[in-house]
C-alpha positions in Angstrom: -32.5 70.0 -2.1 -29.2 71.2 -0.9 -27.1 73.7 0.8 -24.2 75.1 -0.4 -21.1 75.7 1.6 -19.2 78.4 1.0 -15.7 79.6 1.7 -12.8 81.3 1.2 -9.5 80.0 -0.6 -6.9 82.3 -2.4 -9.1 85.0 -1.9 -11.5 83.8 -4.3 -15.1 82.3 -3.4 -15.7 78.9 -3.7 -18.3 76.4 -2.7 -17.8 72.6 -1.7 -21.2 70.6 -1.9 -22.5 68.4 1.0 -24.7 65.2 -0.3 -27.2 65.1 2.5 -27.4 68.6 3.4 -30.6 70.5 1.9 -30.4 73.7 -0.2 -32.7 76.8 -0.9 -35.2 76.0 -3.5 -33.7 79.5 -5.3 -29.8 78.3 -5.5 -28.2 75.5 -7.8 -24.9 74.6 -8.0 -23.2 74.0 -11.5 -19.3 72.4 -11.0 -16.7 73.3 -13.6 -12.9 71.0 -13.1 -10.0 73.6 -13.9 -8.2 72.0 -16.3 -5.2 74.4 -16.2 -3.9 73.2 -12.3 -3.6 69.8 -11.2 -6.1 70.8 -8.2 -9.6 70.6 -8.7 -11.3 74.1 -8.5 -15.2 74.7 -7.6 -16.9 77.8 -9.1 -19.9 78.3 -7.4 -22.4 80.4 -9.8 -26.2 81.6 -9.2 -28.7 81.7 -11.8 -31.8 83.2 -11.9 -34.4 81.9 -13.1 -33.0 78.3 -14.6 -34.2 75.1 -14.2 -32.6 73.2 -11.2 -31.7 69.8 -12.1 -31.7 66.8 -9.6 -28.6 65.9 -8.0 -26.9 62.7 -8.5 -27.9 60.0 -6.1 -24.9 58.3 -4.3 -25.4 54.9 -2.6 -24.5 54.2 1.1 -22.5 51.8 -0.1 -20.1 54.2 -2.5 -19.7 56.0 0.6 -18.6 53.2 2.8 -15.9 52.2 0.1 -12.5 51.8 0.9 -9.7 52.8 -1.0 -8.0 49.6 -2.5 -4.6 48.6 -1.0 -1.8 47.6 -2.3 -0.7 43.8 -1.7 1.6 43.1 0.8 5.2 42.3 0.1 7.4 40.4 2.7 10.3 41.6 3.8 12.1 38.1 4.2 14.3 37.3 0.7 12.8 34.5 -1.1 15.7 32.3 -1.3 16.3 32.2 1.9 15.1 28.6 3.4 15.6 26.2 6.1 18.5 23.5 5.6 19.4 21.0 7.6 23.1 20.8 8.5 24.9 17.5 9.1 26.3 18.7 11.9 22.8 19.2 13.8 22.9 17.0 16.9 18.8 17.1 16.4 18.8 16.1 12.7 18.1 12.3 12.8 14.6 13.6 14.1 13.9 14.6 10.5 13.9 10.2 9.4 12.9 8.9 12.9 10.5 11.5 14.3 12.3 10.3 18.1 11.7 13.1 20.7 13.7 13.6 23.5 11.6 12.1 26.5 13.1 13.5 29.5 16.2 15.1 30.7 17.3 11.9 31.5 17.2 10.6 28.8 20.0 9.9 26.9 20.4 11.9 23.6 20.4 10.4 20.2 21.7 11.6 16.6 23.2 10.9 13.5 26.4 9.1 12.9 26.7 9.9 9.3 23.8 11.7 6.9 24.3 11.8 3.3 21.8 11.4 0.3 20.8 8.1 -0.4 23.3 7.2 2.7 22.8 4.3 5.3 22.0 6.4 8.6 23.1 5.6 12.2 21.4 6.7 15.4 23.8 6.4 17.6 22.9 6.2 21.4 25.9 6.6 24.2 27.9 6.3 21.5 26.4 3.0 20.4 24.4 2.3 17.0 21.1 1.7 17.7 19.2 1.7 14.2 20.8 1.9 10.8 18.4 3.5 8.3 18.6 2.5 4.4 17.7 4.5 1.6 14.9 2.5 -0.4 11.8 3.5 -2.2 12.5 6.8 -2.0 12.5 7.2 2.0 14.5 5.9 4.7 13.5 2.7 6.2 14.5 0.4 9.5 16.7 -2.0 8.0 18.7 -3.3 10.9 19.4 -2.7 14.6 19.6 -3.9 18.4 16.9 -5.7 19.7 15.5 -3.5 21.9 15.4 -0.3 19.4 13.8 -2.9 17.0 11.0 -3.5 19.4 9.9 -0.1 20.1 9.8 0.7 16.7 6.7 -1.7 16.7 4.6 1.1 18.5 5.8 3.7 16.1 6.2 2.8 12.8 3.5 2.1 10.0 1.9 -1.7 9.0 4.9 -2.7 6.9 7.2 -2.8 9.0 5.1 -4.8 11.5 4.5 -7.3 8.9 8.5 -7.7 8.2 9.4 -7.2 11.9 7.1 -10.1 12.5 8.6 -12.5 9.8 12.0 -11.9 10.1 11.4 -12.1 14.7 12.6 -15.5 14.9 15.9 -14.4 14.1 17.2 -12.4 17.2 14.1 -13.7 19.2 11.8 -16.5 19.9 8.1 -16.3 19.7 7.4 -17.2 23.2 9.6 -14.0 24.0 8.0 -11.8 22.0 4.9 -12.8 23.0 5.7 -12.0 26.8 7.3 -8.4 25.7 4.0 -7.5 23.9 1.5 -9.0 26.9 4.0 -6.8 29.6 3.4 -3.5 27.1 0.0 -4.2 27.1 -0.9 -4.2 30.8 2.1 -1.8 31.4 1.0 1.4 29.2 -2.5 1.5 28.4 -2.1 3.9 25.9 -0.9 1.2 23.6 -3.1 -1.6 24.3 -5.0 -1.3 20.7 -1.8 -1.2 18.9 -0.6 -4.4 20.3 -3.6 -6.0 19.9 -3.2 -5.0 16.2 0.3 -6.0 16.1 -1.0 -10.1 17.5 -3.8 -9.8 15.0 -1.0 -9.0 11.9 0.9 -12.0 13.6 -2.0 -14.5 13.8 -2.9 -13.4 9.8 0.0 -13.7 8.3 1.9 -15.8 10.0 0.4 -18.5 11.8 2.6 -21.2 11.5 4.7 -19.6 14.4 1.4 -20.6 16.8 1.9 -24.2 15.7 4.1 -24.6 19.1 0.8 -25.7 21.4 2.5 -24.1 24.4 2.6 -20.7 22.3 -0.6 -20.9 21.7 -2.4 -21.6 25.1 -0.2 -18.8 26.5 -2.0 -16.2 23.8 -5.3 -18.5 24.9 -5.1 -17.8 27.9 -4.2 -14.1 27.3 -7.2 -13.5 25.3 -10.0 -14.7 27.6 -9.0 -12.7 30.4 -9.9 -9.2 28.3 -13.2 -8.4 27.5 -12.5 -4.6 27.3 -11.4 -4.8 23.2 -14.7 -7.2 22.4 -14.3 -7.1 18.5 -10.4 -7.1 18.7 -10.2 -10.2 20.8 -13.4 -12.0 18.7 -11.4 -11.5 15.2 -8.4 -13.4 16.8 -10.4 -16.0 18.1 -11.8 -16.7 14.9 -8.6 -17.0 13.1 -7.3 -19.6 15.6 -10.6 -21.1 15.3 -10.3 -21.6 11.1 -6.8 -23.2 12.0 -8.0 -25.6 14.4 -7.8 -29.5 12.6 -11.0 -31.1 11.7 -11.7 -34.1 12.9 -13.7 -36.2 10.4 -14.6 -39.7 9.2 -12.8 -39.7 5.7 -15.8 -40.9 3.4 -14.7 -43.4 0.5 -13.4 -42.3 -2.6 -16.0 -41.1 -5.0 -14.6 -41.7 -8.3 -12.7 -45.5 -8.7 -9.0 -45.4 -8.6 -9.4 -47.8 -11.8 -11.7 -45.1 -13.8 -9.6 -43.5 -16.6 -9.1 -40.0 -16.9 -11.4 -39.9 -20.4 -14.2 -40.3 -18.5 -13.4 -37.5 -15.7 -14.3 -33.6 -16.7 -11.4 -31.5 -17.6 -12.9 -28.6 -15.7 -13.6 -30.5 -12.4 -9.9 -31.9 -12.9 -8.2 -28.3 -13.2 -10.1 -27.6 -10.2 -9.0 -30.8 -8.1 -5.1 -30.0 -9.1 -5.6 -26.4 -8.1 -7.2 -27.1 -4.5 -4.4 -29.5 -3.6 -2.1 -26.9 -4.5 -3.4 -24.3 -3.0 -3.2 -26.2 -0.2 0.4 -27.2 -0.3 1.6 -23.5 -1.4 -0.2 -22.2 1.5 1.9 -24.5 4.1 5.0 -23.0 3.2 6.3 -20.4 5.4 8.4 -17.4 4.4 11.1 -18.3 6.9 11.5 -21.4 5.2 11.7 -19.8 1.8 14.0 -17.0 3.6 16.3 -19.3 5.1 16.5 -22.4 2.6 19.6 -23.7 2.3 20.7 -22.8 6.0 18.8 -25.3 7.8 17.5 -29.1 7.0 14.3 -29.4 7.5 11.6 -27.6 4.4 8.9 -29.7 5.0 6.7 -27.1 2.7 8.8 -26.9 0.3 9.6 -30.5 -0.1 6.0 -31.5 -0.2 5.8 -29.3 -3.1 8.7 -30.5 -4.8 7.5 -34.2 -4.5 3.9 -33.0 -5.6 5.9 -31.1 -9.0 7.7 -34.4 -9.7 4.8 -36.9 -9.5 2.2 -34.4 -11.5 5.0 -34.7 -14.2 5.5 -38.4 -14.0 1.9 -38.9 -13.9 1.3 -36.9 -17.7 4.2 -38.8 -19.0 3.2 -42.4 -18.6 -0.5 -42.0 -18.9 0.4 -40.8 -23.0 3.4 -43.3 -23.3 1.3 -46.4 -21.8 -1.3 -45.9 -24.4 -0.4 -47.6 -27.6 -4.0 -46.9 -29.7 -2.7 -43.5 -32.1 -6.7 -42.2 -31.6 -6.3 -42.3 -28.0 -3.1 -40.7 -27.8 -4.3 -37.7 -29.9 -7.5 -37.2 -27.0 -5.5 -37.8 -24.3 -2.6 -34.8 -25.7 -6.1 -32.9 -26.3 -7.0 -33.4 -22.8 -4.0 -32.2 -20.9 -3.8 -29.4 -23.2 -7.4 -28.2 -22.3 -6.6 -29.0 -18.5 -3.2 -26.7 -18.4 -5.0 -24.0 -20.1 -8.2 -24.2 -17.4 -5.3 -24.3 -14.4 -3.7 -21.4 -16.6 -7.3 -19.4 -16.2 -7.8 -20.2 -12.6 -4.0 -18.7 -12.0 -2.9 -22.1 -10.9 0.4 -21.2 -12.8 2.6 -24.1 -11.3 0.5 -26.8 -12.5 0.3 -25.2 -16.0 3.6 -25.1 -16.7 4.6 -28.7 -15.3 1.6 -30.5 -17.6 3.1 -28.2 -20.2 6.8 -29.7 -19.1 5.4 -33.2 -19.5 3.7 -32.4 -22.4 6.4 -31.2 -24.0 9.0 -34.0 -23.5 7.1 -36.3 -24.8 6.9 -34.3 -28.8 9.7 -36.0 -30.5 8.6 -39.4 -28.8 4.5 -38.9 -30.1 5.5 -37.0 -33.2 2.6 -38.6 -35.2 0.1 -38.1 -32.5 0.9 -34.6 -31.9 0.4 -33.6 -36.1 -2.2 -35.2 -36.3 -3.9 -32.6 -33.6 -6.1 -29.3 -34.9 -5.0 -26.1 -35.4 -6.6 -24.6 -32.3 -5.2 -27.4 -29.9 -1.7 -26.5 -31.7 -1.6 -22.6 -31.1 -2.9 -23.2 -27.4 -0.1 -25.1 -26.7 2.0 -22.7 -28.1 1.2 -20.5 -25.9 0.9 -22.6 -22.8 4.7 -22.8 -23.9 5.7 -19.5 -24.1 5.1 -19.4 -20.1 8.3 -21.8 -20.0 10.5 -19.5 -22.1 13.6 -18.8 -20.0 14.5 -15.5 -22.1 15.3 -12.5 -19.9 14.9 -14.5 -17.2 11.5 -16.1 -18.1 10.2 -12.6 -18.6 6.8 -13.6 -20.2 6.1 -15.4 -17.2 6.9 -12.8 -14.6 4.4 -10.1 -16.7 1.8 -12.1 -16.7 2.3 -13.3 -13.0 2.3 -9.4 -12.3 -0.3 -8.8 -13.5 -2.9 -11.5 -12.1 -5.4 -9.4 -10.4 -7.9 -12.3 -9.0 -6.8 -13.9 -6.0 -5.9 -16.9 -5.2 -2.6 -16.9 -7.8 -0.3 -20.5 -7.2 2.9 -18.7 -8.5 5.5 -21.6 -10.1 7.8 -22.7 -7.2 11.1 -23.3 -9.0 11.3 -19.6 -10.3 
């Protein structure tokens, strides 16, 4: 039950309800709502003798409810934002991420800032690092030596890999050897990332290790650490895979008289492929980079002779043969070997039995229609790799889009 509150307001008697207090067994409380005010008025009345009926239960919970409240607005403008002025002596920070070390040291900033711009940090009124605009972010793309080289314990993988192949040009490898070893033992906090910086050099470009006192010097580095265990036992085992074998050749397993009938096509394509591979593989991208400039491309000479000899060697093995049966094999043959290299993305030797094979059409013009229909379209489009149409653009797709490695791209192009 429940008691019933009474009091007085505008003279008149009215009653307000508490939930959890009791009333007399003889009272009830009936609630009208005034609809003539905009006030809710009680009128308490007492009836004898009717039933009372049970009050309505209200959960703890209701009565723990909060009101709702409104969402909060700010009371900033929305179109107000940061921007970055060009004349902010601390706006390079936004490309380079450079902090001011100490109060010493000497304050850098922007020469010039403009979209897709070069940028210039500018140091004592020197340029340190110009900044170029390319895939869609500003990148190193040339500087003093010095800026260059503490980049290297800043910036991300790529441009380790193209500070590294491009070093040789304003400093030698024994030099930059020394700089890393002093940074190791001089700041601790960057001894993993110059051991990451000799394992990028060692992997990609090893050829720079090929001076022996360059590479007793990292040697000799290497043993004395045994701190960075799995660091230093990756490098070892790349020098290791470099080391020369030294082996008994064994003698020749196939005859150097045996005609090429006899030898598999597939085990062929392979042989070409491996030798190569092998040749590709000893170019360096300096000497690619810098052909022309200097006189010595031993890779790329090697691979020129190999190009010209492959040809040669298609050429006079279907002129010299004089049976009309054996010339239609032999065209067969070659046909099935360039397509095998073709599968094995062995693209250069493709295209240069594909070069011989083509030469040699108005020559063997009875020997070539007498082939089938199948040998005919797959050397049509063996051929379509040497089409030289926006700027052999069949070739490029479907070098592009090779995703099986090892791929022996085609050197001339």
């Amino acid at each position: 039950m429940y008691q019933i509150n009474t009091r007085k307001r505008r003279n008149s008697e009215t009653m307000m309800i508490h939930p959890l207090s009791p009333i007399p067994s003889s009272q009830s409380a009936i609630c009208i709502q005034d609809n003539t005010t905009s006030d809710l008025t009680y009128t308490s009345r007492f009836l004898d003798n009717q039933p009372i009926l049970p009050p309505r239960k209200v959960s703890d919970s209701a009565l723990l409810k909060k009101p709702m409240i409104p969402p909060r607005t700010s009371s900033m403008p929305l179109n107000n934002r940061l921007q970055i002025k060009k004349s902010d002596e601390n706006s390079w920070t936004t490309f380079l991420k450079l902090n001011k070390k100490s109060k010493n040291h000497p304050i850098k900033k922007i020469k010039s800032v403009g979209l897709k711009e070069n940028v210039r940090v500018v140091e004592n009124d020197q340029t340190i690092l110009v900044l170029g605009w390319t895939e869609d972010r500003y990148q190193i793309i040339a500087g003093k030596r010095e800026a260059l080289f503490e980049k290297l314990m800043e910036e991300e993988e790529n441009y380790v890999d193209v500070y590294l192949m491009n070093h040789t040009n304003f400093i030698s490898s024994t030099k930059l050897l020394n700089q890393l070893i002093q940074v190791f033992y001089t700041q601790c906090a960057l001894q993993t990332r110059i051991l990451f910086i000799i394992h990028r050099w060692l992997l990609l470009y090893f050829y720079d290790f090929n001076d022996k006192l360059l590479l007793d010097q990292l040697n000799s580095f290497l043993s004395q650490e045994y701190i960075f265990n799995d660091q230093i036992y990756q490098m070892q085992s790349i020098i290791q895979q470099h080391r020369p074998c030294l082996y008994i050749q064994p003698k020749h397993i196939i005859p150097a008289d045996r005609p090429i009938f006899s030898i598999n096509s597939q085990d062929l394509a392979h042989y070409l492929s491996l030798v190569d591979h092998y040749l590709f593989d000893y170019i360096s991208s300096n000497e690619l980079i810098h052909y022309g400039d200097k006189d010595e491309h031993l890779g790329v000479d090697l691979m020129t002779q190999r190009f010209n000899k492959l040809n040669r060697w298609v050429i006079n093995e279907l002129v010299g043969i004089k049976s009309l049966k054996l010339k239609k094999v032999l065209i067969t043959k070659f046909i099935e070997i360039s397509k095998i290299c073709f599968e094995l993305n062995n693209f250069h030797s493709s295209m240069i039995i594909t070069m011989g094979l083509s030469s040699t059409c108005t020559k063997l013009k009875q020997a070539w229609q007498s082939l089938s229909h199948r040998d005919t379209n797959t050397f049509r489009l063996l051929q379509k790799l040497l089409n030289v149409n926006a700027n052999m653009r069949y070739y490029r797709h479907k070098l592009q889009s090779v995703q099986k490695l090892p791929c022996i791209p085609f050197l001339p192009v």
